[in-house]
N, C-alpha and C positions, 0 to 999 in steps of 0.2 A: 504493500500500500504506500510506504513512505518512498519506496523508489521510484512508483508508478507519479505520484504528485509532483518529485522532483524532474522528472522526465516532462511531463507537462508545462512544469515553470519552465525550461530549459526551451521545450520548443517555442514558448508564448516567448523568453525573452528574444530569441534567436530571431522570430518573425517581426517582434518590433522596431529591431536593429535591424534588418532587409529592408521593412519600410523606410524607416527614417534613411538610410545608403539611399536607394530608389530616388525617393521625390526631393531628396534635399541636395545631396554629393552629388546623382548621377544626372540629374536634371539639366540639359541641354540650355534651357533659357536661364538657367543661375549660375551659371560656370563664369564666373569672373574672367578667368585667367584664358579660355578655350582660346586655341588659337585660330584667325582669320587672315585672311591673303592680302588687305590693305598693310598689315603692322608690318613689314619689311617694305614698305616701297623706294625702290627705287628707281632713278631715270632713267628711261626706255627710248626717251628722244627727246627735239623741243623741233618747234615751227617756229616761222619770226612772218610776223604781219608791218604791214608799212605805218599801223598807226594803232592806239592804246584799243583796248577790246572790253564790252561791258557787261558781254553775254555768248553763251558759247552749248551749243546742244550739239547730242549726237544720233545719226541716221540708225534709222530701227537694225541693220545689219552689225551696225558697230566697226563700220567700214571708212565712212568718211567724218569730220568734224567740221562743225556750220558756227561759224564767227559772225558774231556782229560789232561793227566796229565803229566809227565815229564817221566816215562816208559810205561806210558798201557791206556786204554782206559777201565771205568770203567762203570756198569751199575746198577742204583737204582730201586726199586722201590718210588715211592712220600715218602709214607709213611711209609720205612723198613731201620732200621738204618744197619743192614746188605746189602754189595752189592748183587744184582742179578747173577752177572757176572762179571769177569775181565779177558780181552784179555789182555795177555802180550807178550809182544815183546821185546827180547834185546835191537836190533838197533833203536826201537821207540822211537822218542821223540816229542814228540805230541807241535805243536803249534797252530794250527787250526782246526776247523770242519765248517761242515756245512749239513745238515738232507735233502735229494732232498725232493720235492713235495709231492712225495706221501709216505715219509717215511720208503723206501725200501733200501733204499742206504745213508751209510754216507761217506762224501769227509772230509780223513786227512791230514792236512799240515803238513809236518815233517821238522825240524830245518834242516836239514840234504840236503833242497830243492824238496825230492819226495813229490808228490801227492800221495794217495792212496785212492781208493774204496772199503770200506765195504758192504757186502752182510747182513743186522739187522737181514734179517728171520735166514739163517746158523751163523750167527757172526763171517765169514769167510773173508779174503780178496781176494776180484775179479778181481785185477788189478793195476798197478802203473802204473802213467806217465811219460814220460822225464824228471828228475828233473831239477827247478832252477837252479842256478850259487850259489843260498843263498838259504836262510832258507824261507818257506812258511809261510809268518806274518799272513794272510787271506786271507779265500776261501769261498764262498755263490753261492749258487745253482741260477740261473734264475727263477723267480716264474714259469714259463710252464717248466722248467724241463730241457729243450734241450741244456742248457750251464753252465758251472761252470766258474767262474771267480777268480783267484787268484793271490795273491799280492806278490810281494816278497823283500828281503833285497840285492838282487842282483838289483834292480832299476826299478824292470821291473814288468809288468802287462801282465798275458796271460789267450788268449778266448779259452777253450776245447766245442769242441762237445761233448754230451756224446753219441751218436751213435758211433763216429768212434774213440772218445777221440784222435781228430788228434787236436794239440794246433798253436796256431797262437799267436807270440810275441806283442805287442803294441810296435810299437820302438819310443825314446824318451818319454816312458811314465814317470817318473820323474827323476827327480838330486837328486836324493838322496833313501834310503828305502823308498819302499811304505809299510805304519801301519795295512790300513784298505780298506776294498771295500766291497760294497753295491749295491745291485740294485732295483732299483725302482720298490714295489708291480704290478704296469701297466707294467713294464718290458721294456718302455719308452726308457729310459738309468738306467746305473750304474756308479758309482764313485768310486774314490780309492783317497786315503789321505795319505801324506808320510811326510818323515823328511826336505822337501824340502821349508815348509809353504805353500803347494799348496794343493787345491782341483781340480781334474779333472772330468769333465762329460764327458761319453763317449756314445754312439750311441750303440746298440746291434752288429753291425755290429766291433764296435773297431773304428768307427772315434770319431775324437774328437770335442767338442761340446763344450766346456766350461772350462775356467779356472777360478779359484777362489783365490785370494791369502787372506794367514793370518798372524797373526804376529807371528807364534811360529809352531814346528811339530807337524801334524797333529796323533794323535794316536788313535782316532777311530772317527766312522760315523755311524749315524743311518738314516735312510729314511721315515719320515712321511707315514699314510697308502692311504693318496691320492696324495704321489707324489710330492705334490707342495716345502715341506720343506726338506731340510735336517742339523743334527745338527751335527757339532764336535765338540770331546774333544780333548783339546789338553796339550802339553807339560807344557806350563808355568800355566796350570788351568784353562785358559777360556774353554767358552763353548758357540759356537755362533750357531744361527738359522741363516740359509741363506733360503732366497727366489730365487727357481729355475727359477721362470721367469724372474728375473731381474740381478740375483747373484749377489745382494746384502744383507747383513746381517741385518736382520729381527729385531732381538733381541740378543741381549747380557746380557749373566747369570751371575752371583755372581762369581768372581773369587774360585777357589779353593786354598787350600791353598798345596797339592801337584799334581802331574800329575792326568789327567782324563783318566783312562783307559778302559773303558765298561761303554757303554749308549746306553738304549733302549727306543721306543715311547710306552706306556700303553694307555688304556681306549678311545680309536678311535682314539689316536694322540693328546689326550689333557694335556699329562701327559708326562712329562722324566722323566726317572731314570735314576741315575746318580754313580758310582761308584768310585773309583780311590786311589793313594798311602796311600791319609790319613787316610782311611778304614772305611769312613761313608760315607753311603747310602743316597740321598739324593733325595726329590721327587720336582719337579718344574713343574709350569703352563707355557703349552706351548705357548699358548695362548698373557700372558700378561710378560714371562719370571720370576715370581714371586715363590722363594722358598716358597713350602706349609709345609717341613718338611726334621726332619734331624734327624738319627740315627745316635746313637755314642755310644763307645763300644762294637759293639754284635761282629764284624770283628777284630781279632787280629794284621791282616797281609793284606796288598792291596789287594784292589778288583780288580780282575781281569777279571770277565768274568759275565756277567746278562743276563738271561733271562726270559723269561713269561709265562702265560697259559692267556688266555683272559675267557676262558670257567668256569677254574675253578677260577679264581680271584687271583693268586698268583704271587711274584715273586721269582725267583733263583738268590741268588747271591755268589758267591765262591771266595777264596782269594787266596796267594801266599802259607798258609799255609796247605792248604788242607781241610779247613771246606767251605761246603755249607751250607748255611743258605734260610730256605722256609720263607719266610712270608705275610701275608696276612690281609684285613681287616679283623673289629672283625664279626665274624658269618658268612662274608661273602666269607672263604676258604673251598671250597668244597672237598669232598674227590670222 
C-alpha cells in the first residue's frame, strides 16, 4: 500500500514537471534567446541612387527593389548595381509608397499632397486622386486589396476605395501631422501615428476604436504578423511595443540616441529592425525587448526607409543619402 501511494506521488510529480518543461521551457513563442536569421546580418551588397530616398518596397518575387526618391521612382534588380529602370517626373517628389497585394499597382505619396497609381506591368501612371491640403507622409494598401489608406501633414487621415478611388476624410483624425499608418495583416483595423503623441486605431470602416497616447511624435509604426502588437518609433528615440488588447505598452526598447524613423517586424514577429537619424541599424527581440545587435558605420546619412524579403532572408535599408544597403545572415541570403 505504502509503495503503491508512493509510486502515484512519483508519477503525479513527474507529470507536473512535463507540464510545466512543455508550456513554459519548451514553448516556441517564450524562448527569449531562440535563434532567428536577422541576429547575424551582414552586408550582402549596397546600390547608390543619385539622390537621398524616403521610401523603399519590394516586388512580390523579392527580385527587384522600388525606391522612391526626391525626383523619380527608381527600379533594381536585388543583385544589379545598375538601375533596371527610372521613371522621372518633374513635378515628382516622392514621399511615400506602398506595393497593392498582388503587386500590380504601386500607391505614390507626393509632398505636393496627390496620390498616384502606378501601373508595374506598363510603369505607367493610371490615375491621381484629390490631393491632401499637405504633403502625403504614408500610404499602405489593405492586405485584400480593396482600400488604400493615407496619412497626411495636413492632419488628416483618408479611406480610398480602389474600385471607385472615391476617398472618404476621417474628420478629427489628429492635432497635429499624421507620420505613419498601418494596417493590421487580418485587416482587423489600421493605425496612423502623428506629431500629436497619439496613436489611433481605426475600424476598416474609419471609426475609431482606440487611442493611445505617448510621450513624444509619433514617426513610424509597424504591425506584428498576428495582429496583437504594434510598435513605434518615435521623435525623442523611444520605441514602445503596445498590446492591442489592452493599449497598453508591452515593452519599452533602448532609447535611441536620435529620431526613429523606419521599423519593420522580421522572422514571424520575433525580430524588429530598427533604423533612424543616427544611421545604425539595429536588431531587437520582440519578445523580451532585448537589443541582439547593432551596426555602425555601413549608413553615412539616416535611415530612412526598411524593408524585407522573408523568402529570401534579407533586409533593405536606405538613407537620406541615396545608398541602399542588402544585408543578410551568413549563407543564409539567397539569390
Amino acid at each position: 500500500m505504502r509503495y503503491s501511494l508512493c509510486w502515484r506521488c512519483l508519477r503525479w510529480f513527474t507529470s507536473l514537471i512535463y507540464i510545466l518543461f512543455f508550456f513554459v521551457g519548451c514553448n516556441p513563442g517564450l524562448a527569449e534567446d531562440e535563434a532567428c536569421w536577422p541576429d547575424q546580418l551582414l552586408v550582402k551588397g549596397t546600390l547608390k541612387h543619385r539622390c537621398g530616398i524616403s521610401s523603399l518596397v519590394l516586388d512580390q518575387r523579392g527580385k527587384a527593389i522600388i525606391a522612391g526618391a526626391e525626383t523619380d521612382l527608381a527600379i533594381w534588380g536585388i543583385y544589379n548595381e545598375n538601375s533596371l529602370a527610372i521613371i522621372t517626373k518633374p513635378e515628382l517628389s516622392i514621399s511615400s509608397m506602398s506595393l497593392s497585394p498582388d503587386g500590380k499597382f504601386l500607391a505614390v505619396g507626393n509632398w505636393d499632397g496627390m496620390l498616384e497609381i502606378w501601373d508595374m506591368t506598363t510603369r505607367t501612371k493610371k490615375m491621381s486622386t484629390p490631393p491632401h491640403e499637405g504633403g502625403v507622409t504614408s500610404v499602405t494598401w489593405s492586405p485584400d486589396g480593396a482600400q488604400l489608406a493615407t496619412a497626411s501633414e495636413d492632419h488628416g487621415v483618408r479611406l480610398i476605395d480602389t474600385k471607385t478611388y472615391k476617398s472618404v476624410n476621417l474628420c478629427g483624425a489628429h492635432d497635429g501631422a499624421v507620420n505613419a499608418i498601418a494596417f493590421s495583416p487580418d485587416n482587423r483595423y489600421f493605425a496612423s501615428g502623428g506629431d500629436d503623441m497619439r496613436i489611433k486605431i481605426w475600424s476598416p470602416n474609419g471609426d475609431e476604436l482606440m487611442t493611445l497616447d505617448t510621450n513624444s511624435a509619433v514617426l513610424c509604426i509597424a504591425i506584428s504578423p498576428d495582429g496583437k502588437f504594434l510598435s513605434s518609433g518615435e521623435n525623442n528615440g523611444s520605441i514602445n511595443i503596445w498590446e492591442i488588447l489592452t493599449g497598453k505598452v508591452a515593452r519599452e526598447l533602448h532609447r535611441y540616441k536620435g529620431k526613429v524613423f523606419a521599423l519593420i517586424y522580421a522572422c514571424n514577429g520575433k525580430r524588429i529592425i530598427t533604423g533612424g537619424s543616427d544611421k545604425n541599424i539595429r536588431v531587437w527581440n520582440a519578445l523580451s525587448g532585448r537589443m541582439i545587435m547593432e551596426h555602425e558605420g555601413t549608413h553615412l546619412a539616416g535611415i530612412r526607409a526598411l524593408e524585407k524579403s522573408e523568402s529570401v532572408r534579407c533586409i533593405y535599408s536606405a538613407d537620406e543619402k541615396g545608398q541602399i544597403v542588402i544585408w543578410g545572415a551568413p549563407v543564409m541570403c539567397k539569390n
